[in-house]
N, C-alpha and C positions, 0 to 999 in steps of 0.2 A: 234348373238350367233350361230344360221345357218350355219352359214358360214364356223365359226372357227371349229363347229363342221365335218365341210365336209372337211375340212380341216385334222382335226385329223385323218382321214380314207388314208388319203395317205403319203406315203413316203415322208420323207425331199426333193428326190433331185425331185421328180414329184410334191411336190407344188411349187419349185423354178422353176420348169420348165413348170408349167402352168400358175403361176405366170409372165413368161417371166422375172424374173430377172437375170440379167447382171450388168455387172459396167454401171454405168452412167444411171439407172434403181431403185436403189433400195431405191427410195420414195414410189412406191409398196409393199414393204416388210409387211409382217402379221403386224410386231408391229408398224408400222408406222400408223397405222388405230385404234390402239387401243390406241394408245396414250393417245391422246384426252378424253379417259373416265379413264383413270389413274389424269390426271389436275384436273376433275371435283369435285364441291362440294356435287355431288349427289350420295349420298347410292348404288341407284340401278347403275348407273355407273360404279362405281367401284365392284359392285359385275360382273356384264358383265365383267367388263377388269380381274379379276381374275378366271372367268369360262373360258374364252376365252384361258387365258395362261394356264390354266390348262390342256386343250384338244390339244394343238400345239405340237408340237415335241418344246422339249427345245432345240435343236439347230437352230431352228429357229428365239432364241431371247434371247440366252445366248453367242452367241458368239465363241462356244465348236466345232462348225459342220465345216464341210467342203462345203456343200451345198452353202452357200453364203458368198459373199465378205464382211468382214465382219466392219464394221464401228456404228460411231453412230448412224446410221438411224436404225440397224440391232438388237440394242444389246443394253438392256436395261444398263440408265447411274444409276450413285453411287445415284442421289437424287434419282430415279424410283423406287429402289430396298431399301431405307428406308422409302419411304410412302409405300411402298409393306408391311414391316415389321410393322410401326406406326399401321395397321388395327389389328394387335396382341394386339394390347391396347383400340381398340374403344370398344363402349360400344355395339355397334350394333353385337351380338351373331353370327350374321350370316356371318357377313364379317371376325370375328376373324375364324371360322370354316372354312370358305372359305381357309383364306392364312396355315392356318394346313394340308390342305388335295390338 
């Protein structure tokens, strides 16, 4: 969470440029590391993977920017963004507040 948080303090084209992303690079990309805790069966997981997207610049994982090239590695797919939505229905108070705010 660290991370993404130092991350939200700087501008889209300065994380892609400390990022060092380029074409043929962007397995590096922020959402390519979060990934992984979006798949997970674990609560706290997915509250991380939605604190995280919360604090990024959304063109850093919606596809919208000009900052990076922009492909699936970059830019969240159609299932991502309805287990995004599915946590509006869990039962876990915190995760539905999370995808609210």
């Amino acid at each position: 969470m660290g991370t993404c948080r130092c991350f939200s303090y700087l501008p889209p084209p300065k994380v892609v440029k400390q990022l060092g992303l380029r074409p043929g690079t962007i397995a590096i990309s922020p959402l390519n590391h979060l990934r992984p805790l979006l798949s997970s069966d674990d609560p706290n997981a997915a509250y991380t993977f939605l604190s995280c997207l919360s604090v990024l610049d959304p063109s850093l994982w919606t596809g919208s920017g000009m900052e990076l090239e922009h492909s699936e590695h970059t830019t969240l797919k159609e299932q991502e963004v309805k287990k995004i939505m599915m946590f509006l229905d869990s039962n876990d108070t915190t995760l539905r507040q999370k995808v609210k705010h």
